[in-house]
BAZAKOL-519409 format. One record per residue (C-alpha): residue number from 1; x, y, z; residue in three letters; chain. Coordinates in nm, 3 decimals, padded with zeros to 5 digits, always signed. Example, Ala and Ser with C-alpha at 12.3 -4.5 7.8 and 13.67 -1.06 7.14 Angstrom:
BEGIN
<k->1; xx->+01.230; yy->-00.450; zz->+00.780; r->Ala; c->A>;
<k->2; xx->+01.367; yy->-00.106; zz->+00.714; r->Ser; c->A>;
This chain:
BEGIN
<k->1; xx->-01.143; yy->-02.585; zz->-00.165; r->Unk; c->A>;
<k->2; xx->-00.783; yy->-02.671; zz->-00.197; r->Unk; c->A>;
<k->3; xx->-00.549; yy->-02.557; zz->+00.081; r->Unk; c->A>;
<k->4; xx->-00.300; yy->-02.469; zz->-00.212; r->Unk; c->A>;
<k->5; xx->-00.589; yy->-02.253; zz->-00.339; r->Unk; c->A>;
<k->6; xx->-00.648; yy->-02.089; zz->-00.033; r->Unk; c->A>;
<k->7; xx->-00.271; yy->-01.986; zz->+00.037; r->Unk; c->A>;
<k->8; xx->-00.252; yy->-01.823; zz->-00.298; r->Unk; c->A>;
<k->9; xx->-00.609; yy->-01.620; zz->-00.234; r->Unk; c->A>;
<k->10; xx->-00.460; yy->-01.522; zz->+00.115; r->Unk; c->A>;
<k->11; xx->-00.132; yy->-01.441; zz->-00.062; r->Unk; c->A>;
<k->12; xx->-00.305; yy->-01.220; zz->-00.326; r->Unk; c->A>;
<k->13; xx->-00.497; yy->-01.024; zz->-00.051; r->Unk; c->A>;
<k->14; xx->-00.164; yy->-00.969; zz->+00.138; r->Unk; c->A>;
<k->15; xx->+00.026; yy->-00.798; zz->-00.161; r->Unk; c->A>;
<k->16; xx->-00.282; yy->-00.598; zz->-00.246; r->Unk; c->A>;
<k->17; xx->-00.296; yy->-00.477; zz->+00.086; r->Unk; c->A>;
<k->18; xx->+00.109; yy->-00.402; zz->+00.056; r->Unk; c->A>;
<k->19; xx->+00.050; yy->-00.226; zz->-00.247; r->Unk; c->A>;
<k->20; xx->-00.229; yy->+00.018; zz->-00.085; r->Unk; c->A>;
<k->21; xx->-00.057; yy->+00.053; zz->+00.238; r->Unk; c->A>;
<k->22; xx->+00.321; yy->+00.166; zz->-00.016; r->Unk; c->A>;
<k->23; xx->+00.069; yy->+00.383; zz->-00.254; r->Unk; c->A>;
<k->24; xx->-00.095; yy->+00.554; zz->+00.094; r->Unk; c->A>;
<k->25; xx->+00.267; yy->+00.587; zz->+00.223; r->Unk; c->A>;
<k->26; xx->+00.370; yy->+00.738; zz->-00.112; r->Unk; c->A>;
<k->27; xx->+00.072; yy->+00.966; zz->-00.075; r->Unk; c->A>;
<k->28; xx->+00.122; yy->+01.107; zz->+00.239; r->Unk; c->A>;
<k->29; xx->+00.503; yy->+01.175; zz->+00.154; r->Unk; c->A>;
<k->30; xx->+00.388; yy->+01.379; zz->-00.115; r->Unk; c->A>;
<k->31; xx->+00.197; yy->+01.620; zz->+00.054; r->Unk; c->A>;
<k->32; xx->+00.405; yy->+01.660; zz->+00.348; r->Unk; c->A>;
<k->33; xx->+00.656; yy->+01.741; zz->+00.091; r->Unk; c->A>;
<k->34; xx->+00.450; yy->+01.976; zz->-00.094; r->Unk; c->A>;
<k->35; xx->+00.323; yy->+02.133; zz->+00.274; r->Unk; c->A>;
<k->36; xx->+00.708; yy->+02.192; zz->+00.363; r->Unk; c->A>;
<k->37; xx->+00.731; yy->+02.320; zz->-00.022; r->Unk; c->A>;
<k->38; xx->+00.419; yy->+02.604; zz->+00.025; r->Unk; c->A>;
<k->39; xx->+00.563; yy->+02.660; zz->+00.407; r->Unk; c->A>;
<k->40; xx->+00.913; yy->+02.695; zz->+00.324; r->Unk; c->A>;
């Protein structure tokens, strides 16, 4: 396989993984801020 090829897959799997790990963030954010909501 091309290394160009290979950069781009590795690239892809990076910005997926940013996406989750922003999406998991934006999660948990949420619900803390719905906890503090219910608590407060």
């Amino acid at each position: 396989m091309p290394k160009g090829q290979l950069d781009e897959r590795r690239e892809v799997k990076a910005n997926t993984g940013l996406s989750i790990a922003r999406r998991t963030v934006r999660l948990s954010v949420a619900s803390v801020e719905m906890t503090a909501f219910l608590l407060g």
